[in-house]
C-alpha positions in Angstrom: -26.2 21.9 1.7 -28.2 21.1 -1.5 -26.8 18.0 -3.3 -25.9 20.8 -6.4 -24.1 22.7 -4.6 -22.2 20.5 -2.4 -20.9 19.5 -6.3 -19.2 22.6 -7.0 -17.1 22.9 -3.7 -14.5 20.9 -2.7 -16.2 18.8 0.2 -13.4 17.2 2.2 -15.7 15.1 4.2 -16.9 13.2 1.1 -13.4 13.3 -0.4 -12.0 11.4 2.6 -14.9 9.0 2.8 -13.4 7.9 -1.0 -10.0 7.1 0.3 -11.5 3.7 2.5 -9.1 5.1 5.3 -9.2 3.0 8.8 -8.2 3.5 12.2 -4.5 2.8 12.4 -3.3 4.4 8.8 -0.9 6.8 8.5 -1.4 9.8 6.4 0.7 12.8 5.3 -1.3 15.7 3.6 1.8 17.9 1.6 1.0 21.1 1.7 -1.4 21.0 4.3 -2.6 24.9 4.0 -4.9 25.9 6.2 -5.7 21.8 7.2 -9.1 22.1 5.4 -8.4 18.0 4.7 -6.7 17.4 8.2 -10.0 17.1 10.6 -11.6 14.3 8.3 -8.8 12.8 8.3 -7.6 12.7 11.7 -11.4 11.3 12.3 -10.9 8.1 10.4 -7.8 6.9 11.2 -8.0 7.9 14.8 -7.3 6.3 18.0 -4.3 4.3 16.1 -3.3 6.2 13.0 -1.6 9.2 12.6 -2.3 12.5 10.4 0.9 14.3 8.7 0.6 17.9 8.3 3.2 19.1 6.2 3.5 22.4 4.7 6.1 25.4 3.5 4.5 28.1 5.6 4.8 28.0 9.2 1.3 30.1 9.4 -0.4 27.4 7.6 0.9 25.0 10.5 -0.3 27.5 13.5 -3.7 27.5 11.7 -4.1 23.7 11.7 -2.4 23.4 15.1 -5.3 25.6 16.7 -8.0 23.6 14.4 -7.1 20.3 15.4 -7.1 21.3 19.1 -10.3 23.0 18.9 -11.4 19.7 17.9 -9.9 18.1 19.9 -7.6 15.6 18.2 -4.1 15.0 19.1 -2.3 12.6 17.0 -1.4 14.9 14.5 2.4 15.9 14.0 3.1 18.9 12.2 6.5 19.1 10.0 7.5 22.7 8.5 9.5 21.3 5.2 10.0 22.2 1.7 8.8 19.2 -0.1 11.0 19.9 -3.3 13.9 19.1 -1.6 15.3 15.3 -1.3 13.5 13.6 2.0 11.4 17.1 2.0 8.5 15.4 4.4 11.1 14.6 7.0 9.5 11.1 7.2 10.7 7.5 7.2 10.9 5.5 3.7 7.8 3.3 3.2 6.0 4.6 6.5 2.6 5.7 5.5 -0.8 4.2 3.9 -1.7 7.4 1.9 -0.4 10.9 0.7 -3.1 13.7 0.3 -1.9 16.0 -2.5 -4.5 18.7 -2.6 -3.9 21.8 -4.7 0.0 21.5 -4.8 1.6 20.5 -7.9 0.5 23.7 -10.2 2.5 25.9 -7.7 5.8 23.7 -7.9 8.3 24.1 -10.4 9.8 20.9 -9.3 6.6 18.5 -9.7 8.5 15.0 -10.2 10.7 15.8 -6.4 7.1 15.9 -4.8 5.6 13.2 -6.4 9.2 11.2 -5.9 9.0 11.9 -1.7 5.2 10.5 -1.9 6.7 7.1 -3.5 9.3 7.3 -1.0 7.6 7.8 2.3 4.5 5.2 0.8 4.1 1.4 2.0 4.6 -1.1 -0.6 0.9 -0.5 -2.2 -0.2 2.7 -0.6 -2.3 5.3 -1.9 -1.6 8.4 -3.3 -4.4 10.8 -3.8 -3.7 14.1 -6.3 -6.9 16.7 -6.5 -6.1 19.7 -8.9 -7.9 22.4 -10.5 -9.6 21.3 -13.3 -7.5 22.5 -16.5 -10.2 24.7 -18.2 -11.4 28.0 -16.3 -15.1 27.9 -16.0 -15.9 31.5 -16.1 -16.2 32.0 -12.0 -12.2 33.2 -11.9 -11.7 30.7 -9.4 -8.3 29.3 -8.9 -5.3 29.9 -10.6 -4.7 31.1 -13.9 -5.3 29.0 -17.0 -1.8 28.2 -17.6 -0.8 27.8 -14.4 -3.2 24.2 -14.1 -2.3 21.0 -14.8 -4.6 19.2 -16.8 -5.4 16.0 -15.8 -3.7 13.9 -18.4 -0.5 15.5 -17.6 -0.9 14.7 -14.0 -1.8 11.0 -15.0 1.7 10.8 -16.7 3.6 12.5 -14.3 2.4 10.2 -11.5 3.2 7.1 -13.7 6.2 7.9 -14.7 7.0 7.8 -11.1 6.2 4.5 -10.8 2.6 4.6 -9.8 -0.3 3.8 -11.6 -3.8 4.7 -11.8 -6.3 3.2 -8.9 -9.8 5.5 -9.4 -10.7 8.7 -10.2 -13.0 10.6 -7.9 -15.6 13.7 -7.9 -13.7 16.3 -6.7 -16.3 19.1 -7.0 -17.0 20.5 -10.6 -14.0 22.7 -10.3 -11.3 19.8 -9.6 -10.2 16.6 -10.7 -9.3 13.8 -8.1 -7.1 10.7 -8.8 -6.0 8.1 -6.8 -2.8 6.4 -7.5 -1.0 3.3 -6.2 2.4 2.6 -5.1 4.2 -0.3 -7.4 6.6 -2.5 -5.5 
């Protein structure tokens, strides 16, 4: 793919590259979808680490399931969980190096309960990586509405005020932003 284009599309084999993953981390991806993240991740944190796939729709799950066997990779657990809800991911307090939250928060009404279960289920300085639509439409009609995005700034505050602050921000493609944040103790 032509270095221009490769810009415009969400690339999740670059994106994970940025994260400085290694084999024995533990990662959850809320709302996992159809596991377009899940492969490159499973592939640098494998034979030790584990991959997370968490998502509301059981579908989504089936459709990672049969991706990651195709490809052969086991050690990923897959948890059907509403991750608005108090302990949503279903996972241990302080048990993993890095949440992947790809696409999610514009569709929540309750923003702050997922970004509270990521500070929960993080390590004392782990990672949490947010990529959202850019907040201005850019005349393709991709993604979702205008007023449905969260513009980057807004996403910044709600993550701090959560107690994490900003580590890097990352290309995400020219239609989404990418930030990574760090857990405070």
């Amino acid at each position: 793919m032509p270095l221009e284009q490769s810009k415009n599309v969400l690339d999740p084999i670059h994106i994970v590259r940025m994260f400085d993953l290694k084999n024995g981390d533990y990662v959850a991806d809320f709302g996992s979808g159809n596991g377009y993240f899940i492969i490159p991740l499973a592939r640098s944190v494998i034979p030790d680490g584990k991959i997370f796939a968490i998502d509301i729709q059981r579908q989504m799950l089936d459709v990672t399931r049969t991706k990651s066997k195709l490809e052969n990779l086991h050690d990923i657990e897959y948890i059907w969980s509403d991750l608005e809800t108090p302990n949503g991911s279903k996972l241990k307090d302080n048990f993993v190096n890095l949440v992947l939250i790809t696409g999610l928060l514009h569709q929540s009404e309750q923003k702050e309960a997922i970004i509270k279960e990521a500070y929960r289920i993080l390590t004392p300085g782990g990672r949490m990586a947010l990529i959202e639509w850019s907040a201005e439409m850019d005349g393709m009609n991709l993604g979702p509405a205008n007023d449905m995005r969260i513009g980057k700034e807004v996403a910044i505050s709600l993550c701090i005020n959560q107690s994490f602050s900003v580590q890097k921000e990352f290309d995400a493609g020219s239609h989404h932003y990418g930030i990574v944040f760090v857990k405070k103790s």
